[in-house]
N, C-alpha and C positions, 0 to 999 in steps of 0.2 A: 604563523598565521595571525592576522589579525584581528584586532578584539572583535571589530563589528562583524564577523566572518563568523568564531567562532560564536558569536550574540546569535545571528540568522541562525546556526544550525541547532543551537537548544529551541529555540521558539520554534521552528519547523519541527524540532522533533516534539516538542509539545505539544503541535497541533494535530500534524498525525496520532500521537499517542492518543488524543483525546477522540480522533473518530470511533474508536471501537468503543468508548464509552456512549457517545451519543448512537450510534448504533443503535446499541444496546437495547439502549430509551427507548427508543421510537421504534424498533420495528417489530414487536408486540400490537401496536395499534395499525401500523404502514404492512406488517407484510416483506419479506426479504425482495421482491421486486419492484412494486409498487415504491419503496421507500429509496432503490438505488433507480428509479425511473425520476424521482422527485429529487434529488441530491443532485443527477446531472441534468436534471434541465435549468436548475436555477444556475449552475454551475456554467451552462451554455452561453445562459441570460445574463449574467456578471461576465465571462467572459469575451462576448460579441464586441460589445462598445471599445473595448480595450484593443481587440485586434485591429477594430478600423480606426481608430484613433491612432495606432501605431502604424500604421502605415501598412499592414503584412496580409492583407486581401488576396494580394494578388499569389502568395504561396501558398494558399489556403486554394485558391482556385485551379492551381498547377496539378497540385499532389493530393487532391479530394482522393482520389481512388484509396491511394495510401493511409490516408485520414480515416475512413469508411472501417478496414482491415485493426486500425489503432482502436477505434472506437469499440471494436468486440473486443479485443484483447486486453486494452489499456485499463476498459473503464466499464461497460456493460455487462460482462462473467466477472472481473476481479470485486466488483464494486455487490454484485450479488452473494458470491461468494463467502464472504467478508461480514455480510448482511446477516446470512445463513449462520456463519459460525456461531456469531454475537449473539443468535436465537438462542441457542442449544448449549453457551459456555461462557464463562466469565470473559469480559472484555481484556485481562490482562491476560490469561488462556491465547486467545486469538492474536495478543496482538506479538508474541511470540513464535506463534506458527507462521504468521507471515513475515518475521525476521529470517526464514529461508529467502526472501527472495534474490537476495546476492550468492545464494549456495547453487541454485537451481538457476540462476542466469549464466556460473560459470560453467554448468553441466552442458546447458545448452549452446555455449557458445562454442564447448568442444565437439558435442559432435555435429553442431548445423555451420559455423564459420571458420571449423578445424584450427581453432586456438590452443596453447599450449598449454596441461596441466601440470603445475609444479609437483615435486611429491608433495609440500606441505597442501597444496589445495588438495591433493587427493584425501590425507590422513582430515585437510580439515572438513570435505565433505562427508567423510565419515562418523565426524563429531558430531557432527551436525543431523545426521541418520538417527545415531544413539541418543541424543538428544531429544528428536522426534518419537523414539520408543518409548524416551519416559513419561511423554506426553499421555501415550497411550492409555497407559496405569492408574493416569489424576483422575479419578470419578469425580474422584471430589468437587473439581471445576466442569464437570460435564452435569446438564441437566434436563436428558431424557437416555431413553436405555438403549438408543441405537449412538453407541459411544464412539464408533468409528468416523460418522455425520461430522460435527464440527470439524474433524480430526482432517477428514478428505476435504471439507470445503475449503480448511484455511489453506492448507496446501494446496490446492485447486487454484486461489487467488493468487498465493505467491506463484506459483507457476504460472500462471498468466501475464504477471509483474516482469519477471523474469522475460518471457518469451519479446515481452512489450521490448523491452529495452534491445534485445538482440534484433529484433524487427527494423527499428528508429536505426539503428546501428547504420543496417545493411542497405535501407531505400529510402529513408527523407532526412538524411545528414545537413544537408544545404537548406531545411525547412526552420525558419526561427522558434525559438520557445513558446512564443504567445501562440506563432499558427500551429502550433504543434495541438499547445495543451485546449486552444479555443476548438480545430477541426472533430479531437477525440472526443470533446465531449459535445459536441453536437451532434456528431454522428453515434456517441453511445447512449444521449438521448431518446433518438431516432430508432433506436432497436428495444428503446425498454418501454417505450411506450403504449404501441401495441398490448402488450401482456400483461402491464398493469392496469389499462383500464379493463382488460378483462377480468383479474385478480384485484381489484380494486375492493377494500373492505366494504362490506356490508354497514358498519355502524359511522357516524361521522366521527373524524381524526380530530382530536383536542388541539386547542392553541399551541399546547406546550409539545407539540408532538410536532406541529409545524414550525415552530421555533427552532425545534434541533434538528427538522432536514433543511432548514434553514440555514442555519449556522454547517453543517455536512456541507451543502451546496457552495458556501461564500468564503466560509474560513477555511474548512477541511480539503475542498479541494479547489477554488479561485486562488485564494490565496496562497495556499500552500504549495500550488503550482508555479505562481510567480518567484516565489520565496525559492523555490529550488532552481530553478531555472537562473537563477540570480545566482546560485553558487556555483552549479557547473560554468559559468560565463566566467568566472572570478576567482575560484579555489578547484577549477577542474574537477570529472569526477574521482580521481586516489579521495584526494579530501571530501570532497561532498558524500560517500557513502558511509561517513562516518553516522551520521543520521542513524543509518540503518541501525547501532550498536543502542542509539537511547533511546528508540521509538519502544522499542516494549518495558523499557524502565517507567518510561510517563504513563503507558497504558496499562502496567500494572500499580502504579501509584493513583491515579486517576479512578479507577474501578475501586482501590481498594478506598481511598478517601470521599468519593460519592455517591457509589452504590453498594459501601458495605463488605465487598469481596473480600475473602480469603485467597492470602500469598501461599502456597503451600511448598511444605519444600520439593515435590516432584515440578516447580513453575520453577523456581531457582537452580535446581540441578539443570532442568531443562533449559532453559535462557543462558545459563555459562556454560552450559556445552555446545550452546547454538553460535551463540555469540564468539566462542574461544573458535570453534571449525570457519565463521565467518571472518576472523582478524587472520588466522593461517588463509583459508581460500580466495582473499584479498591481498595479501601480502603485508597486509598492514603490521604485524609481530615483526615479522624481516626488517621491515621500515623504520619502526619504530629503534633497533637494535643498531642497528646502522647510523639512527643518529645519534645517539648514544655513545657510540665509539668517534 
C-alpha cells in the first residue's frame, strides 16, 4: 500500500477517534439530539456546494427515496446514539463499543444478504461478544448508575453503522460517494430537526460549545466522509476497514490526553478482544499470514 493511502487512513482515523471526544464537550450544553441535529446540518451545508459542484445532482435526485432510509440509519440514530454514550461514559469507552461495527455488519449480512460465515468470523464474533462483557464491569468509565445506558446506545450506533453499510450494499451501489454522504445527511438533518427544536436547551450554548459542533459538523463528518470515500475508490474496502482497528486507539488517546480520562485495564482487555474478533471476522489475520508465506 502506499504511503499516501496509509497517511489518509491514520488522519481518518484520527478524526473519527476525535468525534467522541468532542462529543463529549458539547453535549452537556447541546443535549444528545439537539447536538447531532446541529453536527448534520452544518455537515449538509459543507456538503451541498460540493455535490453540485461535482456534478452528482442528478443521483441525488434518482435515489432520494434511498437517501431518506440512509439518513435514519446512517446518520440520525447512529449520530444520537453515539451522543448518548459520550453523555454517560468516557469518550475512549464509547469509542470502542462502536469498533463493533464491522462485527455486527458481518452478522447482518448473514442473515439479511445470506453471505458466508467463515468459522474464524464466527470464533471472532464471539471475541468480540466477550469483549463486550468486559465492557459491562468498567464502572469505572460509566458515569451515572443506569450502567447498561451508554453500553446499549453505543451498540445501538454500531448497529445502525453496520446495517447502514449492508443497506448501500444492496440499493444505491451505482449512487457516487459525495451523493451518497451529501443525500444522508441532508435527509438526517431533516429528521433531527423537528426534536431539537423541541429539546432545544433552555440556557444559551457558549462559543466553545459551537465550535466543537462545528468542527463535528465539518471535520468529523464532511471531511471525514470524503477521506473515506477516497479510500474505498483507491485501496477497496479489505484495506479501508483497517480504520476500524485505530479509531478507538485515537479515541482513547484523545479522551485520555484532553479530558483527563482514565485507560482502564477492563478498556484494554476490552478493545484487544474486540479488535482481535474484528482482524478474525474480516479476514484480515488470514490475510495478513498469507502474505507472510
Amino acid at each position: 500500500m502506499k504511503f499516501r493511502y496509509i497517511f489518509t487512513l491514520v488522519i481518518l482515523a484520527a478524526i473519527w477517534g476525535s468525534s467522541f471526544m468532542f462529543a463529549r464537550i458539547s453535549v452537556t450544553e447541546f443535549g444528545a439530539i439537539p447536538l447531532s441535529a446541529a453536527r448534520s446540518s452544518i455537515a449538509a451545508l459543507t456538503l451541498i456546494p460540493i455535490m453540485l459542484w461535482s456534478g452528482q445532482w442528478s443521483y441525488f435526485r434518482d435515489q432520494w427515496k434511498h437517501f431518506v432510509v440512509l439518513g435514519l440509519i446512517s446518520t440520525a440514530l447512529p449520530f444520537t446514539f453515539i451522543t448518548l454514550a459520550t453523555q454517560f461514559s468516557t469518550a475512549g469507552f464509547a469509542s470502542i463499543l462502536n469498533a463493533m461495527t464491522p462485527i455486527l455488519s458481518a452478522g447482518i449480512a448473514w442473515v439479511w444478504l445470506k453471505e458466508y460465515l467463515s468459522l474464524p468470523a464466527v470464533i471472532g464474533i464471539w471475541l468480540s461478544f466477550v469483549g463486550v462483557l468486559f465492557m459491562i464491569t468498567d464502572t469505572q468509565s460509566i458515569s451515572t448508575e443506569l450502567i447498561m445506558l451508554p453500553i446499549l446506545t453505543g451498540l445501538a450506533a454500531a448497529f445502525f453503522y453496520a446495517l447502514t453499510g449492508n443497506y448501500a450494499r444492496k440499493y444505491v451501489k451505482s449512487a457516487p460517494p459525495i451523493a451518497q454522504a451529501t443525500g444522508c445527511q441532508i435527509f438526517a438533518a431533516l429528521f433531527l430537526i423537528p426534536p431539537a427544536i423541541f429539546l432545544w436547551p433552555e440556557n444559551s450554548i457558549s462559543t466553545g460549545g459551537w465550535i466543537n459542533a462545528a468542527i463535528l459538523g465539518v471535520m468529523c463528518t464532511s471531511l471525514a466522509f470524503i477521506l473515506y470515500f477516497y479510500l474505498l475508490k483507491n485501496i477497496g474496502v479489505a484495506r479501508t476497514v483497517i480504520v476500524t482497528y485505530m479509531i478507538p486507539v485515537f479515541g482513547m488517546l484523545w479522551g485520555y490526553l484532553f479530558l483527563d480520562e482514565v485507560i482502564t485495564l477492563n478498556m484494554y482487555a476490552s478493545a484487544g478482544l474486540i479488535l482481535t474478533g474484528i482482524a478474525l471476522t474480516t479476514g484480515l489475520i488470514k490475510k495478513s499470514k498469507q502474505a507472510q508465506l
